[in-house]
N, C-alpha and C positions, 0 to 999 in steps of 0.2 A: 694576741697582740698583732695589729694591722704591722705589714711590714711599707716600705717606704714607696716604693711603688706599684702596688696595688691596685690593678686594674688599668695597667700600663700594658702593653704587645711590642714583644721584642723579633723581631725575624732575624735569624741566623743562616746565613747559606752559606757554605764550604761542601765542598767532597770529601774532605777526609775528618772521617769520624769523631779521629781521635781529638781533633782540634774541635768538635763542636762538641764533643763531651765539656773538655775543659772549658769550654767559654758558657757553658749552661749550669756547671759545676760555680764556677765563676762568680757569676749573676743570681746564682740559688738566693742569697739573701735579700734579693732586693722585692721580690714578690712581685714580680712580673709574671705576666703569660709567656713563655718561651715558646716559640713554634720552630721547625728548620727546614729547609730545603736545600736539596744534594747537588743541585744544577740551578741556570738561570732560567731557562724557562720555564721551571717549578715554579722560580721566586718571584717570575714576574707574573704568573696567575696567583700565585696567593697575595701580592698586592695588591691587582686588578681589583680582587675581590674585597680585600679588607687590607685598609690602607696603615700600618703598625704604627707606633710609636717612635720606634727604633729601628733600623735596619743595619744590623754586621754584616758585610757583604767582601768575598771573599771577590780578588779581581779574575784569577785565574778557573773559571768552572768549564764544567763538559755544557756543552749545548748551546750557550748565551755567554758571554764572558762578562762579568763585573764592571766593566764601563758600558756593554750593550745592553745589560742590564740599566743602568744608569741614564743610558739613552730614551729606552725606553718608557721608563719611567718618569722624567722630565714632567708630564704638563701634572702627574700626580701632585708635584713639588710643589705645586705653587703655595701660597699665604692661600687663607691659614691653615691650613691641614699640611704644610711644611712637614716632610718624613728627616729627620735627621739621618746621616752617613756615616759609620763607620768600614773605611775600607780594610781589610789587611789582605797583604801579598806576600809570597816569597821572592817577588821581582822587584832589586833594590836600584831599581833604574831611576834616575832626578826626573825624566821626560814622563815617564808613567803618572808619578808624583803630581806632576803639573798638571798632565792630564787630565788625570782624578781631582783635581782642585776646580778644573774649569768646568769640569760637569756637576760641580756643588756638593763634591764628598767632604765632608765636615772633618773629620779624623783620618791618617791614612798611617796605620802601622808595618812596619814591614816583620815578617816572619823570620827568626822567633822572635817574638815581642813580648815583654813581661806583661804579665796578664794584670796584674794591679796598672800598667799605662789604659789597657781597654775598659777596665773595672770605673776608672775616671773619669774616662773620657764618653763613657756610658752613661754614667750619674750626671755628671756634666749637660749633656744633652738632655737625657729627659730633663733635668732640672731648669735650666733655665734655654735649653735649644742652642744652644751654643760650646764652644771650647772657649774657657780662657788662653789667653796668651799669655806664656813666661814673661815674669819682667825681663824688660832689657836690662843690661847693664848700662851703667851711666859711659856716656859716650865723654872724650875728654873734649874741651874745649876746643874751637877751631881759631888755630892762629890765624893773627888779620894779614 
């Protein structure tokens, strides 16, 4: 049985092990290619060379940090070979957040984050390259 995405390349880069077990544990059903790197300058030669599907990218690493990563990576991004973003950090700062928005991270979790939010926010992306947005709540009318 094909699984769903199938001939899909996911890059994972974190330093700590434990979290890129889980996040490859994670994603096991989806039948994807999972690759991983421990730093960013790992991660920015394995896109160099082959541009993923997906990219989880940890903001905090040794060598490159997750938005210099992102930096660098920029003219990869462009249409249509667009790399989707997933960031996660354990840095729960709003400014980081913003940050990471302006340089085109698509998703941005903060650590610990329930792994079924990246599991979504995963399928999401490959699927259609995008996050949806939670509905709003109906706003109440505005007195005149």
């Amino acid at each position: 049985m094909a699984k769903k995405f199938e001939g899909k390349k996911i890059l994972v880069v974190d330093d700590d092990q434990d979290i890129v077990t889980a996040i490859i544990a994670a994603l096991d059903d989806f039948g994807a290619q999972i690759k991983t790197a421990g730093d960013g300058n790992t991660a920015v030669q394995m896109i160099q060379q082959e541009v993923p599907d997906l990219l989880i990218l940890d903001q905090m690493l040794p060598g490159r940090s997750g938005f210099l990563v992102m930096e660098r990576i920029r003219p990869l991004r462009k249409e249509p070979s667009r790399l989707p973003v997933i960031m996660i950090t354990a840095n729960p700062g709003a400014r980081h957040k913003a940050y990471a928005q302006t340089l085109g991270v698509d998703a941005y979790l903060n650590k610990p984050f329930r792994m079924d939010k990246l599991v979504t926010a995963a399928r999401e992306l490959l699927e259609t390259g995008k996050i949806s947005q939670p509905p709003q709540p109906p706003q109440p009318p505005k007195k005149p």
